[in-house]
N, C-alpha and C positions, 0 to 999 in steps of 0.2 A: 504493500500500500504506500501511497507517496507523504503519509500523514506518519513524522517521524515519531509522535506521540500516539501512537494508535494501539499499545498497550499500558501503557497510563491509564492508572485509576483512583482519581479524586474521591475523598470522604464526603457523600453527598452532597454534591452539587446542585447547585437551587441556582433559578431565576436572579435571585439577589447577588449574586455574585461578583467580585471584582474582576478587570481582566489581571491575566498573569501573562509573565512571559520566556520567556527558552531562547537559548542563544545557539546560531548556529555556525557553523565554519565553510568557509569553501570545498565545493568537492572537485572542482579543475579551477584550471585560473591559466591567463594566457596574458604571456607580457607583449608589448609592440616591439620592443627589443633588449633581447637580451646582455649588452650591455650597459643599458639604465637601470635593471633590477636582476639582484641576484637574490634566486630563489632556490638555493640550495638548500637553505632551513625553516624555510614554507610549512614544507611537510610536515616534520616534527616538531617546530616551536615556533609556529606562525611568526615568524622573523624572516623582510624583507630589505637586502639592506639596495637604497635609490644612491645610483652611480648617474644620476641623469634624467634628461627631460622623455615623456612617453607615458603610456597608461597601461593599464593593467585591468584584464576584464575578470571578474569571479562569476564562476557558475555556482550559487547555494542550490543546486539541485533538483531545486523545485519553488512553485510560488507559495511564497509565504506571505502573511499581514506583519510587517514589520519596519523597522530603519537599519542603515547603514552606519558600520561606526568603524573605528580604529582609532591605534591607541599608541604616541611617538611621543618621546622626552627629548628630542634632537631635533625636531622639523626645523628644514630650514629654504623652504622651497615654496613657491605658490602655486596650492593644490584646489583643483574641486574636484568635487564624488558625483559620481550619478549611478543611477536607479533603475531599471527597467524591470518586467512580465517578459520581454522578450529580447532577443541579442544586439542589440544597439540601443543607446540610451533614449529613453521615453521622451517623446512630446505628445501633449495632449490637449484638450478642449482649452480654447482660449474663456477664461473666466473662472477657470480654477486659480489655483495658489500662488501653483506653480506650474504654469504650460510647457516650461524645458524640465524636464526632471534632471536638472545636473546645477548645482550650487556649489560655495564654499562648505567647508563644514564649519558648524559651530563650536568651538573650544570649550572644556569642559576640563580643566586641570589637565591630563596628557591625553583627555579622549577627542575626539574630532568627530561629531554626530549630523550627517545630512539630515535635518531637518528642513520639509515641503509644505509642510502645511500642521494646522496646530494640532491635529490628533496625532502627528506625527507619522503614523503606517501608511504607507501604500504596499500595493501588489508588487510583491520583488521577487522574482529569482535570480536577474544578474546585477550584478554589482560592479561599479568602475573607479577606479584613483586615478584620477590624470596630475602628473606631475608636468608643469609650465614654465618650469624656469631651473635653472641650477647654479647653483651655490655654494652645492660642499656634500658629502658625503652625511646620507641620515638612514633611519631607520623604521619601517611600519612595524609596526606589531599586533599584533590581534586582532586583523580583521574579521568582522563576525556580523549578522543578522542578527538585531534583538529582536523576537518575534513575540508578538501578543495573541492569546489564546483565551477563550471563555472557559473556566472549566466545566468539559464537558466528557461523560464517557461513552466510548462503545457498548451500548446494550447489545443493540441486533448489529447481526452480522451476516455472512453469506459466503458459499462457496457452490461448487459446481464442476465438471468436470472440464468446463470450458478455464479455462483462467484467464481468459481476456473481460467473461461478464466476469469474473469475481473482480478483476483491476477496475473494471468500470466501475462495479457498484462502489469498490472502497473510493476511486476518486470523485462519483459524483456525492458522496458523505460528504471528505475533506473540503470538496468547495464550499459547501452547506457552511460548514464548520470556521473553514475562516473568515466569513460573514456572519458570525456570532457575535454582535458587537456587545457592551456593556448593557444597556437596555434595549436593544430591537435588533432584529435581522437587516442587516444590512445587505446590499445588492451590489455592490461596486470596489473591485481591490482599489485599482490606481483613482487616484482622486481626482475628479474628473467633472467635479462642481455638480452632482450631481449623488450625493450621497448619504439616503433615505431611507426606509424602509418603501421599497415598489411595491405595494399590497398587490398586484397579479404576480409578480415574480416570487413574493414570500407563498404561494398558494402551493407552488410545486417545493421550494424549500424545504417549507412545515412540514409541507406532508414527509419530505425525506428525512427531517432532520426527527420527525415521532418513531421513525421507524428505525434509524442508524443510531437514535440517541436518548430515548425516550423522555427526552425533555420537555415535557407537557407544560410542567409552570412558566416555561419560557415562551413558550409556543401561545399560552392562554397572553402571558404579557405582551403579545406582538400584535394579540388580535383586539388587547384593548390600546393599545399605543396608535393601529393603523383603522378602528371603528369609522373612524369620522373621514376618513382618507382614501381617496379613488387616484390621487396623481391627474384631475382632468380626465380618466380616461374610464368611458362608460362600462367595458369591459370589467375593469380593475374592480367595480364598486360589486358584481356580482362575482367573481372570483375571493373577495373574502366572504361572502356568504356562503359559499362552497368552503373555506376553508375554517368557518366555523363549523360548519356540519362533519368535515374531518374529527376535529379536534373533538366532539363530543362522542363522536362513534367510536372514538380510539378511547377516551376516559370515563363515559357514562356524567360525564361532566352539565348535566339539564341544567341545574343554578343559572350556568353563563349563558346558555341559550333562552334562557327566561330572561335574566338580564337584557339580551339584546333582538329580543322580535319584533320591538318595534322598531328597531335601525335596518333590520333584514328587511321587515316590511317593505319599508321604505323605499329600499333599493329595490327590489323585487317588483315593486309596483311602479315606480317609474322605468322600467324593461317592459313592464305592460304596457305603458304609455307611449313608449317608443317602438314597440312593434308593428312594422309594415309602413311607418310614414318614415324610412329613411332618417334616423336617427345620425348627427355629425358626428361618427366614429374619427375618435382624433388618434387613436393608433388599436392596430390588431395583431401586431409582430411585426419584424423587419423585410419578413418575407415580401416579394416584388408581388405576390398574388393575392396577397391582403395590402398592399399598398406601401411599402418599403419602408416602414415607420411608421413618422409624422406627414414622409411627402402626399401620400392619396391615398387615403381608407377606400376602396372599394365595394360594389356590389357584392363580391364576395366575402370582404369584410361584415358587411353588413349581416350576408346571410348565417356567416358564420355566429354573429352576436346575434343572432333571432334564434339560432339552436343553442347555445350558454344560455340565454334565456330563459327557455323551456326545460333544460336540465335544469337549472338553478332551483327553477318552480316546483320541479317535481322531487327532487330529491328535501328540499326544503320540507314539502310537503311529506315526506315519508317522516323526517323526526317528529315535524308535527305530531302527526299520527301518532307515534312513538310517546310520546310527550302525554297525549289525552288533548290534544289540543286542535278535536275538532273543528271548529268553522275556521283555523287556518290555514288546515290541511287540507280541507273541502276545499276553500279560496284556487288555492295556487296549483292542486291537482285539475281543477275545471279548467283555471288558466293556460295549463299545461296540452287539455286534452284537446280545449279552443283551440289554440293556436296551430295545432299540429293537424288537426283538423281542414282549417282553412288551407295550410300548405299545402294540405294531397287535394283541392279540390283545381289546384293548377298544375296540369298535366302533364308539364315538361318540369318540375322542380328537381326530378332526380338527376336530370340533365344541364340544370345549371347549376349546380352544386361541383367547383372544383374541388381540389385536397380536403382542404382546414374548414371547411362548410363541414362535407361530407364527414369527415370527421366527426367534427361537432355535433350532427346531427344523429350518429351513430352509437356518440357519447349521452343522449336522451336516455338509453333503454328503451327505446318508444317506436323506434323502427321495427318494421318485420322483417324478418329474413330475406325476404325477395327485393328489399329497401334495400337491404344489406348489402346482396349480391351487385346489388346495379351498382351504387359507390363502388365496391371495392374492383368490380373490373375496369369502370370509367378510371378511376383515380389512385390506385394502388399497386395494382400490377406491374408497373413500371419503376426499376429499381431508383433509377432519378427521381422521377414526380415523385416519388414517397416522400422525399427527402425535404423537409424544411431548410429554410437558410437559420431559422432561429432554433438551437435546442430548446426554447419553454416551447414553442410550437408541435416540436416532434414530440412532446411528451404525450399531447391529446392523439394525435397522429396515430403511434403505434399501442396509446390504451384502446385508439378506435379499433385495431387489428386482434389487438387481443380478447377486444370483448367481442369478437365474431368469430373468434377461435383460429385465427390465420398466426399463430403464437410463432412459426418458423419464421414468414415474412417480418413478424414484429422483432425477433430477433439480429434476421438479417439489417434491419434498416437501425438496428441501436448499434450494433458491429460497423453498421456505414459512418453512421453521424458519430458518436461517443467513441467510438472505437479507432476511427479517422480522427479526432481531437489528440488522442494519445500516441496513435501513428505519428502525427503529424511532430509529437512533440510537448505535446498539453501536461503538465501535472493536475492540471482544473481544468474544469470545461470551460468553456469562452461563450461570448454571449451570441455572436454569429461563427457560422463555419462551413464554407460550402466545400465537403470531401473533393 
């Protein structure tokens, strides 16, 4: 597993938690020339003695939540650090902190700490010293990743005879896991002015992180932290209602679903309101077939958010049920059977339903089998079309395969996308990836 803590086991670990953190070492490291750094005693006692101007890249391994530091009593040179997720050093959204991810360091008695932004971590696994000038012979010492970590352990686990799904499942955990911030799930390593809890994106998190970590108090504190929070995006507001009815069916947890039916309502009913009159879908994934983000939510978008709709309704309506909470369950079961109703009474729907529709609409439970068949040879058969450009997209994708029993194909297309991530290079999965 690429989670160097993944047999760590904290004394009950609660929501309340402080972060901690673990310090890591280079596993390669590549100088620009070997007569500016001599790296003879690297290896065994992180000692690099600078004969000269040049940089020096560290691979730690893998992406971690952390900073960069080293630690010289002789510096006598002007140095800056940089940072990257990938092999040359980051730039990123202008309106972050810091758009070049490469600064001086900050002095700290003999430490030297790249410091970007005030939480201080960004997504790092390579790391850079550029020495700029020279002066005289000095010395690095202890280059290392301070890395921060929620405490949190492995409950569940997984194997299989395949050992690429057991690599995937352990590294779609660890990305969970380093987006465990102090109070919410976080969605973003490098910092990138844009770093929140994304209530669609926590919906597939949670759900991983109840089952790789069974962190339910943590998971209940995200869904009251993100209640009131959609990100603008119509989708997002019904994806935590989904991700409540998770959380309750994994803990019998009713209090909190009584708590919040009328926030679920809420949502619930304006997806009533917006069905059929072209609702302004401001994003439905990156994918170019829901609209490429933000650029153009599409008809397919659309349809896609007309089936989350009706899923939302009906599953909502099943805890109801569950609950004794007759006339809400009746509500949004009607809603459900409404809606779906209307759609079979136009005759070509199964035919314009691309991928992430189709999908979605398979994810109702409400289709019939002969629904079933038509999606999946329009829309799945084909080892590319399967494929989202977004991993949250592929999630629905191949639950839609699985819940029609196509469990090889759904296999194959997690081997394409997650298994292509870690081909490619990935220690975490990334937020787009086209294999």
């Amino acid at each position: 597993p690429p989670d160097p803590l993944v047999n760590m086991k904290w004394t009950s670990p609660r929501a309340t938690d402080d972060l901690e953190s673990y310090h890591l070492r280079p596993v390669s490291w590549l100088p620009s020339s070997g007569a500016s750094f001599d790296m003879k005693r690297f290896k065994k006692d992180n000692v690099i003695v600078v004969n000269g101007k040049g940089s020096i890249r560290f691979d730690f391994g893998r992406v971690s939540a952390g900073w960069l530091e080293f630690d010289s009593d002789d510096i006598g040179d002007s140095v800056l650090m940089s940072i990257s997720e990938y092999n040359e050093p980051a730039k990123l959204n202008v309106g972050t902190a810091h758009q070049f991810k490469t600064a001086a360091g900050v002095k700290y008695g003999n430490t030297y700490r790249l410091e970007l932004n005030p939480l201080l971590y960004e997504g790092v696994r390579f790391g850079w010293i550029h020495v700029l000038s020279r002066t005289k012979r000095w010395h690095i010492r202890n280059v290392r990743l301070v890395c921060q970590v929620k405490p949190t352990n492995y409950i569940g686990s997984f194997s299989c005879s395949d050992p690429e799904l057991t690599k995937i499942w352990y590294t779609g955990a660890y990305t969970v896991k380093l987006n465990l911030l102090k109070d919410y799930f976080g969605a973003i390593l490098m910092d990138r002015s844009d770093r929140h809890s994304w209530t669609g994106d926590a919906f597939p998190a949670q759900a991983a992180s109840m089952v790789a970590f069974g962190n339910f108090d943590f998971v209940k504190l995200n869904l009251h932290n993100t209640s009131n929070l959609s990100n603008d995006i119509a989708s997002y507001a019904l994806y935590w209602v989904l991700s409540l009815i998770d959380y309750v069916n994994y803990t019998g947890d009713t209090a909190l679903a009584e708590q919040y039916i009328e926030n679920a309502c809420k949502k619930l009913d304006l997806a009533y309101a917006h069905f059929g009159k072209s609702p302004r879908i401001t994003f439905y994934g990156w994918d170019g077939r829901v609209g490429a983000g933000f650029e153009n939510p599409n008809r397919e978008a659309q349809n896609a958010y007309s089936m989350l709709s009706i899923r939302a309704w009906k599953e909502f309506s099943a805890l109801m049920d569950a609950m004794g909470k007759s006339q809400e369950a009746k509500k949004y079961r009607q809603y459900a059977a409404e809606k779906m109703n209307s759609l079979r009474k136009d005759g070509d729907w199964l035919t314009g339903f691309g991928l992430h529709a189709a999908a979605d609409a398979i994810n109702t439970g409400l289709t019939s089998s002969d629904e079933n068949e038509a999606f999946y040879d329009r829309n799945f058969t084909d080892r590319v079309n399967r494929i989202s450009y977004s991993s949250f997209n592929e999630w629905f994708i191949i639950s839609a395969m699985s819940r029609i029993g196509r469990h090889d194909e759904a296999i194959s297309a997690i081997k394409d996308s997650w298994g292509g991530q870690i081909k490619y290079g990935g220690t975490t999965f990334f937020e787009v990836f086209r294999p």
